[in-house]
TIMI-2910 file (N, C-alpha, C, CB; in pm, 1 decimal, decimal comma, always signed):
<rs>
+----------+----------+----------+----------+----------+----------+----------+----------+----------+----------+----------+----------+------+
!      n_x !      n_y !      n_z !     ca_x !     ca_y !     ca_z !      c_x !      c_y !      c_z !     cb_x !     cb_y !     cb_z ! resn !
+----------+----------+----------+----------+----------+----------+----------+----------+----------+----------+----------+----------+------+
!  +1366,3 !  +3843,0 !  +3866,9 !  +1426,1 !  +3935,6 !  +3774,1 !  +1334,5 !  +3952,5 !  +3653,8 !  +1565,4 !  +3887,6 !  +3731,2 !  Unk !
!  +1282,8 !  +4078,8 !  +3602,6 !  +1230,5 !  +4093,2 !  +3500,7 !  +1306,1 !  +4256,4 !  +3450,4 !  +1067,2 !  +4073,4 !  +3526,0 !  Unk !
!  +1296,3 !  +4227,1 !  +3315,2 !  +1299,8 !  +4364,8 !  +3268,1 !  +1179,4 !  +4442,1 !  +3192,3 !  +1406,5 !  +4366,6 !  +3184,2 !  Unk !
!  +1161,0 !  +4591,5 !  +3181,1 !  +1072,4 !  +4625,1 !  +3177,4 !  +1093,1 !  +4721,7 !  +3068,4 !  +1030,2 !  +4648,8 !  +3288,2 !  Unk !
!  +1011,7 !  +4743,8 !  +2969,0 !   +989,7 !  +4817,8 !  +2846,0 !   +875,4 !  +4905,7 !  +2838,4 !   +979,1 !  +4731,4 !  +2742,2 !  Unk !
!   +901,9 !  +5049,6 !  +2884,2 !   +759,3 !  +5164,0 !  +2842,9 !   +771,9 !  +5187,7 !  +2661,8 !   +786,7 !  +5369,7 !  +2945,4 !  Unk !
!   +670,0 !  +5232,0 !  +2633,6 !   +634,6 !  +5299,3 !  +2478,8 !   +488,0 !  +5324,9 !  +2499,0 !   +662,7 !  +5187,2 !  +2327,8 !  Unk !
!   +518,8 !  +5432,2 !  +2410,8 !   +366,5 !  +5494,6 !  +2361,5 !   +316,4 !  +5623,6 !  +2403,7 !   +254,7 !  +5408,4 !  +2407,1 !  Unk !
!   +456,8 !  +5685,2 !  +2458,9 !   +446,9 !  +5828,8 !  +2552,8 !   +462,9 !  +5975,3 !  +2389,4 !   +649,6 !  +5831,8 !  +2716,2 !  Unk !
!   +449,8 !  +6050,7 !  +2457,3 !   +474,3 !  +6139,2 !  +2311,4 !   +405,9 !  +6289,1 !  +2379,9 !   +362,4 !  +6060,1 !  +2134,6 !  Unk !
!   +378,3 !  +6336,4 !  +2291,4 !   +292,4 !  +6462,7 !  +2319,8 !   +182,8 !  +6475,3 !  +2252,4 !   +354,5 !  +6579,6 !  +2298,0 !  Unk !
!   +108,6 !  +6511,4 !  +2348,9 !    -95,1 !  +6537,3 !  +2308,0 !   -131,6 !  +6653,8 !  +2361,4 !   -227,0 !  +6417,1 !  +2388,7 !  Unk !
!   -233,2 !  +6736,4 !  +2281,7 !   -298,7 !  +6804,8 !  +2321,4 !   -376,4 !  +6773,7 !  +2418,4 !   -339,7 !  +6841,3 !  +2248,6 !  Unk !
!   -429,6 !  +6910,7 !  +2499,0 !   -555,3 !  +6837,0 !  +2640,8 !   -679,9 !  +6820,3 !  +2564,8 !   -605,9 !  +6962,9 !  +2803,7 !  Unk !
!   -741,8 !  +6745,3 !  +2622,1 !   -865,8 !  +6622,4 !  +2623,9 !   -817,2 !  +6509,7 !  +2556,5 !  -1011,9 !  +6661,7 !  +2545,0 !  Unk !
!   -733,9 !  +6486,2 !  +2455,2 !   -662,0 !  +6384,3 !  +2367,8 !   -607,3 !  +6297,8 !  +2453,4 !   -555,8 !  +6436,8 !  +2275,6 !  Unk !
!   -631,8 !  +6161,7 !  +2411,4 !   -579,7 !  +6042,4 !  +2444,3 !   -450,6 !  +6005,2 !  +2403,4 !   -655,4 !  +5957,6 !  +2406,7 !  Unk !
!   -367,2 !  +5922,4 !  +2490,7 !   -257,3 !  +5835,0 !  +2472,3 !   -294,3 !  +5676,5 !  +2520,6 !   -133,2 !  +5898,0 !  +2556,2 !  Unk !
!   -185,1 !  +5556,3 !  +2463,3 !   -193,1 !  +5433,1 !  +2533,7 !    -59,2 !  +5437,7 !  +2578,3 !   -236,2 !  +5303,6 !  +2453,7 !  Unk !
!    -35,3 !  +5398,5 !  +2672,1 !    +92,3 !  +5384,9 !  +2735,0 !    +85,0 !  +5184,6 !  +2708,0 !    +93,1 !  +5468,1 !  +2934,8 !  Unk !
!   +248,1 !  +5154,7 !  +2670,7 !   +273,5 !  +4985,5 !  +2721,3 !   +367,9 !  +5008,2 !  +2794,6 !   +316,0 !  +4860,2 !  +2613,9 !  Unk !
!   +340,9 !  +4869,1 !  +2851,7 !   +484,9 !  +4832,1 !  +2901,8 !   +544,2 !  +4651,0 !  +2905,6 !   +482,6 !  +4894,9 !  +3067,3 !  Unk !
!   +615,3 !  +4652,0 !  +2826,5 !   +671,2 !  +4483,2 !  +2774,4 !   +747,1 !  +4438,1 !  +2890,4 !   +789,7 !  +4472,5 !  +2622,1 !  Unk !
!   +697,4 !  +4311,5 !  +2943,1 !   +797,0 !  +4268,7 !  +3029,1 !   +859,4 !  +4144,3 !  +2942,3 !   +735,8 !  +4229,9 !  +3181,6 !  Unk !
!  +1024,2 !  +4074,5 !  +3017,1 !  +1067,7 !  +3986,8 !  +2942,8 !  +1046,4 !  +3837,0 !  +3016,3 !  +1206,3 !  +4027,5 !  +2909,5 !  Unk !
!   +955,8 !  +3888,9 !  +3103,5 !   +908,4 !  +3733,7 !  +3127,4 !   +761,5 !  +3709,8 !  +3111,6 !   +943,3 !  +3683,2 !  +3275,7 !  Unk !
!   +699,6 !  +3616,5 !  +3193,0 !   +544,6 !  +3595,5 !  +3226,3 !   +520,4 !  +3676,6 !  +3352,1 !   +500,8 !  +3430,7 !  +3253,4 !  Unk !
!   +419,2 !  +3776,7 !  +3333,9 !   +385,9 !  +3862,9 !  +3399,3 !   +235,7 !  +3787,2 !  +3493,3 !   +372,1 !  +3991,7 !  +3295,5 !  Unk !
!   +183,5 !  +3654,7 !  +3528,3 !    +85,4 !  +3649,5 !  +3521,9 !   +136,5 !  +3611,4 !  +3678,5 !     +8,4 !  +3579,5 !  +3410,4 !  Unk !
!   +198,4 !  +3607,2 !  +3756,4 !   +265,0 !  +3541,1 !  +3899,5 !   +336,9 !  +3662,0 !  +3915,2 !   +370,7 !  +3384,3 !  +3897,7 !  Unk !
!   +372,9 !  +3805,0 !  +3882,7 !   +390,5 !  +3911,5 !  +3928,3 !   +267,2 !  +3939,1 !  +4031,2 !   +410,6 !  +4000,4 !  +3819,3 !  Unk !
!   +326,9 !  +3989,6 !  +4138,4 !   +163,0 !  +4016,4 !  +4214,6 !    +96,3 !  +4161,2 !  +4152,1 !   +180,0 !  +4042,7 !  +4419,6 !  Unk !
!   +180,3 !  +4267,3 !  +4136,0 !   +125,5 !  +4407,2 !  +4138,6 !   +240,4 !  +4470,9 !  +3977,7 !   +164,3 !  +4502,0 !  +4341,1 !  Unk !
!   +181,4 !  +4457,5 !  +3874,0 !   +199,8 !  +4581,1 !  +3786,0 !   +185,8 !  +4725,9 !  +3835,5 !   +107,9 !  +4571,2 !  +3683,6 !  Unk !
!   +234,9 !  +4831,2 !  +3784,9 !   +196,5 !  +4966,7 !  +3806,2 !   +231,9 !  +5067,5 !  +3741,6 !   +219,0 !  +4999,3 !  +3903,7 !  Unk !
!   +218,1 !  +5134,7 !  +3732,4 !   +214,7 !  +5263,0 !  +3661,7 !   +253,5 !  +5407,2 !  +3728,8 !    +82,3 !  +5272,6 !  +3617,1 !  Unk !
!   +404,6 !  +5450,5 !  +3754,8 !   +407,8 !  +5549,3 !  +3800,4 !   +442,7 !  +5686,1 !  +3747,3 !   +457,7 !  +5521,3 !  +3872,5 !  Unk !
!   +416,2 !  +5770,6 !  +3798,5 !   +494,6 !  +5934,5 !  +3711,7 !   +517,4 !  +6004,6 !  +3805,0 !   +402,1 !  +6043,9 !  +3601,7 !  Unk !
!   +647,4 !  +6085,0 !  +3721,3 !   +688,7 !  +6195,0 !  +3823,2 !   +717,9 !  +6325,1 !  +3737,6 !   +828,5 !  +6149,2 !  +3914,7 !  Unk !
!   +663,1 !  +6417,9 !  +3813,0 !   +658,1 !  +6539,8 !  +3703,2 !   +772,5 !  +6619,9 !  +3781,8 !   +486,3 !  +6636,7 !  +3681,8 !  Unk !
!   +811,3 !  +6687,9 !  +3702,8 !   +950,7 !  +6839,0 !  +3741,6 !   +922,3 !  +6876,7 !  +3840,2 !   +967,1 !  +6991,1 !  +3654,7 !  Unk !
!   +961,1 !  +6855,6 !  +3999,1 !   +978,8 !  +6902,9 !  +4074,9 !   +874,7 !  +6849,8 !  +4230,4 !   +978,9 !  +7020,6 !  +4010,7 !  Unk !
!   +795,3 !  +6750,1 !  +4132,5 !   +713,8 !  +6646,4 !  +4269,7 !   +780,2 !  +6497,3 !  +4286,7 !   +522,7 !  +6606,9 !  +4227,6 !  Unk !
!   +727,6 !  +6518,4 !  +4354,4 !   +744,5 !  +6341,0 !  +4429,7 !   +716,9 !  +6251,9 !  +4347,1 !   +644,5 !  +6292,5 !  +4554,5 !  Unk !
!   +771,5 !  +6084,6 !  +4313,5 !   +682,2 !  +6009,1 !  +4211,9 !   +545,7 !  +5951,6 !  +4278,8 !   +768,8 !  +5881,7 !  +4148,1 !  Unk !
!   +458,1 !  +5967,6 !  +4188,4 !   +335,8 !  +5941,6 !  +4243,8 !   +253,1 !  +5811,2 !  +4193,8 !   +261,4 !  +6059,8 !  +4221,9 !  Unk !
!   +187,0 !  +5717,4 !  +4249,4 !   +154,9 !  +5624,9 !  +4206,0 !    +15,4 !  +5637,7 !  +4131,5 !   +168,6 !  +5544,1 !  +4299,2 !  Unk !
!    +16,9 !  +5577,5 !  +4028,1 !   -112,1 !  +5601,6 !  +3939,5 !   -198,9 !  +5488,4 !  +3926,2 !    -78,1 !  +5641,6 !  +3799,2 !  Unk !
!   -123,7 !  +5428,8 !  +3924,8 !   -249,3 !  +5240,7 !  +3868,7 !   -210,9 !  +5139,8 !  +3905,7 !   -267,9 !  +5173,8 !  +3700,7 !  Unk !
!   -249,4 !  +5036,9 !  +3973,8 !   -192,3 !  +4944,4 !  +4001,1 !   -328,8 !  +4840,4 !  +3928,8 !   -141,6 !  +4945,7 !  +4163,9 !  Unk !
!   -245,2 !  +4731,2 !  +3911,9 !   -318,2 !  +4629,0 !  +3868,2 !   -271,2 !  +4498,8 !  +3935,0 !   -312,0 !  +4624,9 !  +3723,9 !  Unk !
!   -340,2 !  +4384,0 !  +3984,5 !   -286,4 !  +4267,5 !  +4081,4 !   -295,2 !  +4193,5 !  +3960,6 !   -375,0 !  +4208,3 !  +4231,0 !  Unk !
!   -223,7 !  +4031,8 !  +4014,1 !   -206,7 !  +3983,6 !  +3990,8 !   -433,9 !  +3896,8 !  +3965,8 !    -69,4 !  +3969,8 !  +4063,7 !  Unk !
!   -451,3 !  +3870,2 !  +4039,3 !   -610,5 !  +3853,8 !  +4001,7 !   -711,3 !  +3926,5 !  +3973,1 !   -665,1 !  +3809,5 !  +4073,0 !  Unk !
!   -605,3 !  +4091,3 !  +3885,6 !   -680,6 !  +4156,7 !  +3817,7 !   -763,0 !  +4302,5 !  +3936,0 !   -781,7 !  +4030,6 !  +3747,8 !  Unk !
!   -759,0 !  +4293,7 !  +4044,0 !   -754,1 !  +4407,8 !  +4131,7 !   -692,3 !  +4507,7 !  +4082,4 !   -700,9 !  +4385,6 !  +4246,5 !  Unk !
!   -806,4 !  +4633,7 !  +4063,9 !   -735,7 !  +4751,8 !  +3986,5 !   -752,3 !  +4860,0 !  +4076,4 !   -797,3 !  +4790,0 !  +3837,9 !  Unk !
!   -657,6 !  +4980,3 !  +4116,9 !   -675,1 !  +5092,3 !  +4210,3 !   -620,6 !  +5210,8 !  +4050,5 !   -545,8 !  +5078,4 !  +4397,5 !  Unk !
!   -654,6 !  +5311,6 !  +4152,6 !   -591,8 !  +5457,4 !  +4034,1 !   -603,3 !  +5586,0 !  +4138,3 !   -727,3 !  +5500,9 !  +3853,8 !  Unk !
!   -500,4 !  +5655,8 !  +4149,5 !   -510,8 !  +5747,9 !  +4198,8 !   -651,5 !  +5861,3 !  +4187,6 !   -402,1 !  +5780,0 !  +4164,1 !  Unk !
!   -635,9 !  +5922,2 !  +4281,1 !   -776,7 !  +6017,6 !  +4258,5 !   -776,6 !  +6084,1 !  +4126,7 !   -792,4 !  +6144,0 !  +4371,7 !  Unk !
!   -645,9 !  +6176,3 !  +4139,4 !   -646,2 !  +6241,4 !  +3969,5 !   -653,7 !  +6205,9 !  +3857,7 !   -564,7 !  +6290,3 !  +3930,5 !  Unk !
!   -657,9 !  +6025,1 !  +3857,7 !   -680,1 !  +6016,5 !  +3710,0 !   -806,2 !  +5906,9 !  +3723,3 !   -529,5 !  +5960,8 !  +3611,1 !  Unk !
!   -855,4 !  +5909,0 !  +3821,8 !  -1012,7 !  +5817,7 !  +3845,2 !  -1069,3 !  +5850,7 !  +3731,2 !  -1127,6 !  +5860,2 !  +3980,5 !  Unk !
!  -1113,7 !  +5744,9 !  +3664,8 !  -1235,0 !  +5784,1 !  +3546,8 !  -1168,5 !  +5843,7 !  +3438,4 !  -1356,1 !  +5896,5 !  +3595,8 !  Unk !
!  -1015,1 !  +5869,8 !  +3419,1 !   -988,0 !  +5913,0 !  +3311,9 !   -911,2 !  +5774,7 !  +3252,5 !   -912,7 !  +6050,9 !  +3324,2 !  Unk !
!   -860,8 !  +5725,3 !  +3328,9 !   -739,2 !  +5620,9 !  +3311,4 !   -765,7 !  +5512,7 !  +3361,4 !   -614,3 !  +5652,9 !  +3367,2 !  Unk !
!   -745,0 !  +5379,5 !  +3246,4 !   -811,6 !  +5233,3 !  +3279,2 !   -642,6 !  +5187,2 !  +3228,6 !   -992,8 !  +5162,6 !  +3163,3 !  Unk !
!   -624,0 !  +5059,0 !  +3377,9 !   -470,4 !  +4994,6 !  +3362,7 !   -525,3 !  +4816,6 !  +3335,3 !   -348,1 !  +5024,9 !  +3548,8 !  Unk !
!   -474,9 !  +4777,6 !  +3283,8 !   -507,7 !  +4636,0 !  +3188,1 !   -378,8 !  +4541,7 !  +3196,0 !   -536,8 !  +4677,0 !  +3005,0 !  Unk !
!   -404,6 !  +4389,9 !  +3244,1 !   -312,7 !  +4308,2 !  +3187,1 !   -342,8 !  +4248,4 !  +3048,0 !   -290,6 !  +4209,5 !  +3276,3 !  Unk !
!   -246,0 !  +4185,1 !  +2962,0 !   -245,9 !  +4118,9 !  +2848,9 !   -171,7 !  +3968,0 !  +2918,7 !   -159,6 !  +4211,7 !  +2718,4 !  Unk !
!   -191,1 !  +3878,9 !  +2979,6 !    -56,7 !  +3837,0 !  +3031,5 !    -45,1 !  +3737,5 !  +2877,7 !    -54,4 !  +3743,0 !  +3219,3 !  Unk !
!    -79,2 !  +3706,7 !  +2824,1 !    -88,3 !  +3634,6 !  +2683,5 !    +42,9 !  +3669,8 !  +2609,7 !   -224,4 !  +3686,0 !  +2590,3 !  Unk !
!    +67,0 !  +3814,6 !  +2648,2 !   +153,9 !  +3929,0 !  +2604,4 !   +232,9 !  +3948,2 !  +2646,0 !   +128,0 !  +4024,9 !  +2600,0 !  Unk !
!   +228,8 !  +3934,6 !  +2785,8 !   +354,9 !  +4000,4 !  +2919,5 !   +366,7 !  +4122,1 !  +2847,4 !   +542,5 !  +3909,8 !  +2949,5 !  Unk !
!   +230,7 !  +4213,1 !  +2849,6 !   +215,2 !  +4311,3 !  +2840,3 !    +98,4 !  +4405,1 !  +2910,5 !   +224,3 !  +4303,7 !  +2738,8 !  Unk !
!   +211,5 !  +4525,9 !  +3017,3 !    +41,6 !  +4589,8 !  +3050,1 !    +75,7 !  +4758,4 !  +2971,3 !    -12,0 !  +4606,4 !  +3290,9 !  Unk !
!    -86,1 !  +4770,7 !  +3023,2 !   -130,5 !  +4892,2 !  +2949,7 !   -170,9 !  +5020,0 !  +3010,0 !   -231,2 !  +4859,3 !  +2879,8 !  Unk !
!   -121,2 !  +5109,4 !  +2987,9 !   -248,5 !  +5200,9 !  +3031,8 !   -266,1 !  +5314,2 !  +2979,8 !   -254,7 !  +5234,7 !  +3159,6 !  Unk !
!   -444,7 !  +5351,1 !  +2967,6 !   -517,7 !  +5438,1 !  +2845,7 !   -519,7 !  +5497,1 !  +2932,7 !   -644,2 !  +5417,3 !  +2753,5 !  Unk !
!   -534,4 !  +5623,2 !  +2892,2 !   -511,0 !  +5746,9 !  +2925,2 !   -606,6 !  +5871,2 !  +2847,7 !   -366,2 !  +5757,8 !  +2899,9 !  Unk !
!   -705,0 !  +5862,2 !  +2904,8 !   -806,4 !  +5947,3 !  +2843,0 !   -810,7 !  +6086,8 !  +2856,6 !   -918,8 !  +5910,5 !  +2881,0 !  Unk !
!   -905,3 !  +6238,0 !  +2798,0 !   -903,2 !  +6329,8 !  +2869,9 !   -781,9 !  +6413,4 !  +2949,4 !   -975,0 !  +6286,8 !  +2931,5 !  Unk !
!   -715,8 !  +6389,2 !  +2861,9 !   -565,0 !  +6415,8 !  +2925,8 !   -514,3 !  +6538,8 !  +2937,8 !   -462,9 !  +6356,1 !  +2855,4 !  Unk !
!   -505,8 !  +6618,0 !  +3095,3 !   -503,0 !  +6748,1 !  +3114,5 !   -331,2 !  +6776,5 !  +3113,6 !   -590,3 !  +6787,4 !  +3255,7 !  Unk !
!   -321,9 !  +6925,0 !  +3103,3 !   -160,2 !  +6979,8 !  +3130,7 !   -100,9 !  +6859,0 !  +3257,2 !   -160,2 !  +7185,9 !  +3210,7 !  Unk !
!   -175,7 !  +6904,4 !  +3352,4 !    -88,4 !  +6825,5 !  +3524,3 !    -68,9 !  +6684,3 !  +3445,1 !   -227,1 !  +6797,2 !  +3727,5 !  Unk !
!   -116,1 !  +6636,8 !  +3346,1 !    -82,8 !  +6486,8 !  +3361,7 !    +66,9 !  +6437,8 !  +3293,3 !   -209,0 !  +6401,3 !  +3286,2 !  Unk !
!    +92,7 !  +6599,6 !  +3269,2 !   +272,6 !  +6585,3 !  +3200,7 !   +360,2 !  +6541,8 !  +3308,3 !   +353,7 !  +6748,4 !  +3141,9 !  Unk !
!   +438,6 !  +6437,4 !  +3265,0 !   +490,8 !  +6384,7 !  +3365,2 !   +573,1 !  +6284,1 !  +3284,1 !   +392,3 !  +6336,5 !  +3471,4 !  Unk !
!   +705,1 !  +6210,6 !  +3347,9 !   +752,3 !  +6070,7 !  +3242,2 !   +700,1 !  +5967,0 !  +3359,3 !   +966,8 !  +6047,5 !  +3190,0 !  Unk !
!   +645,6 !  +5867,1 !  +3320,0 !   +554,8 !  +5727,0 !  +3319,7 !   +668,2 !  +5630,7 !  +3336,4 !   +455,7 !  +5690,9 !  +3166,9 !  Unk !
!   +617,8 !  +5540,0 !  +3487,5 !   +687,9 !  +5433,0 !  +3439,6 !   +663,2 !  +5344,9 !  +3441,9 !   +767,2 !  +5414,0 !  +3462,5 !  Unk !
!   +667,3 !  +5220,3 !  +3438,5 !   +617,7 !  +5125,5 !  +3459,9 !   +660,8 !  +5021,6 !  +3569,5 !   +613,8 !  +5090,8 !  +3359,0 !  Unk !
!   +621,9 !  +4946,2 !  +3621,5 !   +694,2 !  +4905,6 !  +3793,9 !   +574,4 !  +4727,1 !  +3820,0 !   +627,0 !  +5110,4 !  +3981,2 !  Unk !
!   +706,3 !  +4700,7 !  +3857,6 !   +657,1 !  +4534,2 !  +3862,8 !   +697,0 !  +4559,3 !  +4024,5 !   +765,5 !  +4378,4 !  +3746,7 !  Unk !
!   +587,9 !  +4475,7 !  +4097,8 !   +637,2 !  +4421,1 !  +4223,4 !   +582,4 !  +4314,5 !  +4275,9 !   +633,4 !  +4502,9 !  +4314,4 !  Unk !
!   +719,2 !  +4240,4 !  +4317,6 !   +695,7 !  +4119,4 !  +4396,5 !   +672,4 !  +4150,7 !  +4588,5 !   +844,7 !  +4018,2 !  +4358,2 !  Unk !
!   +548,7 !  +4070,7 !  +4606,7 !   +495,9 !  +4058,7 !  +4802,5 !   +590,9 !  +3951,5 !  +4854,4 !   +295,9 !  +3985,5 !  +4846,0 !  Unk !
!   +650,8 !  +3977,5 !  +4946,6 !   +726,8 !  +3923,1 !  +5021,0 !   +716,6 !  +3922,3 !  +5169,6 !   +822,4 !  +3962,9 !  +4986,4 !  Unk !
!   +822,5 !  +3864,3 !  +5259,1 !   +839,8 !  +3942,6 !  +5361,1 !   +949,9 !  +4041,4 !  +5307,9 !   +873,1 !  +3862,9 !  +5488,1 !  Unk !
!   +980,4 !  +4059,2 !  +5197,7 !  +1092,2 !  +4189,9 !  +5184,5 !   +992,7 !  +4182,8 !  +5000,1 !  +1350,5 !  +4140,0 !  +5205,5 !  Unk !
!   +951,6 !  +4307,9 !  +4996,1 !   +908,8 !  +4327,9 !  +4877,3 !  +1014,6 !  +4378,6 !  +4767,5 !   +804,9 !  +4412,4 !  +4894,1 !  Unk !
!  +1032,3 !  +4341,6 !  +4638,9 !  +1071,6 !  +4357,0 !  +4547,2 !  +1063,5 !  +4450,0 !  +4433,4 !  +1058,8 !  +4285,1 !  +4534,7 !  Unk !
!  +1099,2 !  +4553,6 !  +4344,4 !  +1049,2 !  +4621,3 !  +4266,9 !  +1121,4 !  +4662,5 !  +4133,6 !  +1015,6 !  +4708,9 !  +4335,4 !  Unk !
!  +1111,2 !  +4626,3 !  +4039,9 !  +1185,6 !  +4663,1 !  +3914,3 !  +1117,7 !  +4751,8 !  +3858,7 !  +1211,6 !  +4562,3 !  +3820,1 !  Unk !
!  +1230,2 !  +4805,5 !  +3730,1 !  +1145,1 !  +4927,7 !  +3693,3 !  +1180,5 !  +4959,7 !  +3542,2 !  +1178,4 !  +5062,3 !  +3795,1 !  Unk !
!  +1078,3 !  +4994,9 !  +3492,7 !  +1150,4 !  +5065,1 !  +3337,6 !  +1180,3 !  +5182,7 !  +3296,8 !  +1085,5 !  +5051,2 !  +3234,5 !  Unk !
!  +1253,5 !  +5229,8 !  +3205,8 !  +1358,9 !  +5330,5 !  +3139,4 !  +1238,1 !  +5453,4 !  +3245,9 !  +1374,0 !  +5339,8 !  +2897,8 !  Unk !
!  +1112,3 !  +5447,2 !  +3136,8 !  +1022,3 !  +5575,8 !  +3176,0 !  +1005,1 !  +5619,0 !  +3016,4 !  +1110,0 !  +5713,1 !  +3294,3 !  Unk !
!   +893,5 !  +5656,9 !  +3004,5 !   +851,7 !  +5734,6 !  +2893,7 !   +756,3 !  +5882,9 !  +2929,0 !   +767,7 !  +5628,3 !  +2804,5 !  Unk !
!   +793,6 !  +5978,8 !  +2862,2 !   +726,3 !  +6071,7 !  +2870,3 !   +635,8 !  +6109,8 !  +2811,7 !   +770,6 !  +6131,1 !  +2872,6 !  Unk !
!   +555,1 !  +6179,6 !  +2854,5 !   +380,8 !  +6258,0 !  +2801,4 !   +410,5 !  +6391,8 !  +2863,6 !   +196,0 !  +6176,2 !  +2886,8 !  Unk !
!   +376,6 !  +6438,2 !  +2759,2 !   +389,4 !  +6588,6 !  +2754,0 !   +251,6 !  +6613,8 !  +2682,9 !   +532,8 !  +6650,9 !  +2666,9 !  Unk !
!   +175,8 !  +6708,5 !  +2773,2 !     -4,4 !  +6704,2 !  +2771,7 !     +0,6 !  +6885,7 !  +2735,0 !   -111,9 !  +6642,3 !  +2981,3 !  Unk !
!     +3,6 !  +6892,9 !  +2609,1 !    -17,9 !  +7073,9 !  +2545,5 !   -158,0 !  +7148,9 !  +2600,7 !    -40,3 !  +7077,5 !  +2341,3 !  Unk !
!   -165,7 !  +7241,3 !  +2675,4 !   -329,7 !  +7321,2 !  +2692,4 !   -340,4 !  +7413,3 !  +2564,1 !   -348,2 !  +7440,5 !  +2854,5 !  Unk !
+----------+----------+----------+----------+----------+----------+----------+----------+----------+----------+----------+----------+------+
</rs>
C-alpha cells in the first residue's frame, strides 16, 4: 500500500519547461517500477517514463530527449522534467507505482494537469 501525491502541473507556453513530483507515503526504494503516465481528451492513457527500482529508465518515443524521470528515494520522491514542451504534451500526468509479482500491483495518484499553450 502506498499513496501517491502529483504537483507541479500548471500551464506553459511551448518550448517552456515544467517539473512534475510525485510524493509517495512510504520508502519508494523496494518499489520495483515508478512511472509517469498521461492521458489527454479523448486517447488512451499512455505510458511516458518509467524508472526501476535499480534506476533503469525507459520514455516513450514522444518525449525521448525531451523528458528525464529521476528517483530521490532519500525523499520518496520521483520526478519528472519536462523540457521543450509542445501543445500534444497537454494531457493530466500521473504518477503510478508498481509492484512485480506473479499478480502485479499498481497504485496511483489524484493526476495533475499540464496544459502546453502554442
Amino acid at each position: 500500500q502506498v499513496q501517491l501525491v502529483e504537483s507541479g502541473g500548471g500551464l506553459v507556453q511551448a518550448g517552456g519547461s515544467l517539473t512534475l513530483s510525485c510524493a509517495a507515503s512510504r520508502s519508494i526504494s523496494s518499489i520495483h517500477a515508478m512511472n509517469w503516465y498521461r492521458q489527454a481528451p479523448g486517447k488512451q492513457r499512455e505510458l511516458v517514463a518509467v524508472v526501476t527500482s535499480n534506476n533503469s529508465t525507459n520514455y516513450a518515443d514522444s518525449v525521448k530527449g525531451r523528458f528525464t524521470i529521476s528517483r530521490d528515494n532519500a525523499k520518496n520522491t520521483v520526478h519528472l522534467q519536462m523540457n521543450s514542451l509542445k501543445p500534444e504534451d497537454t494531457a493530466v500526468y500521473y504518477c503510478n507505482a508498481q509492484f512485480w509479482g506473479p499478480i502485479r500491483y499498481n497504485y496511483w495518484g489524484q493526476g495533475t494537469q499540464v496544459t502546453v499553450s502554442s
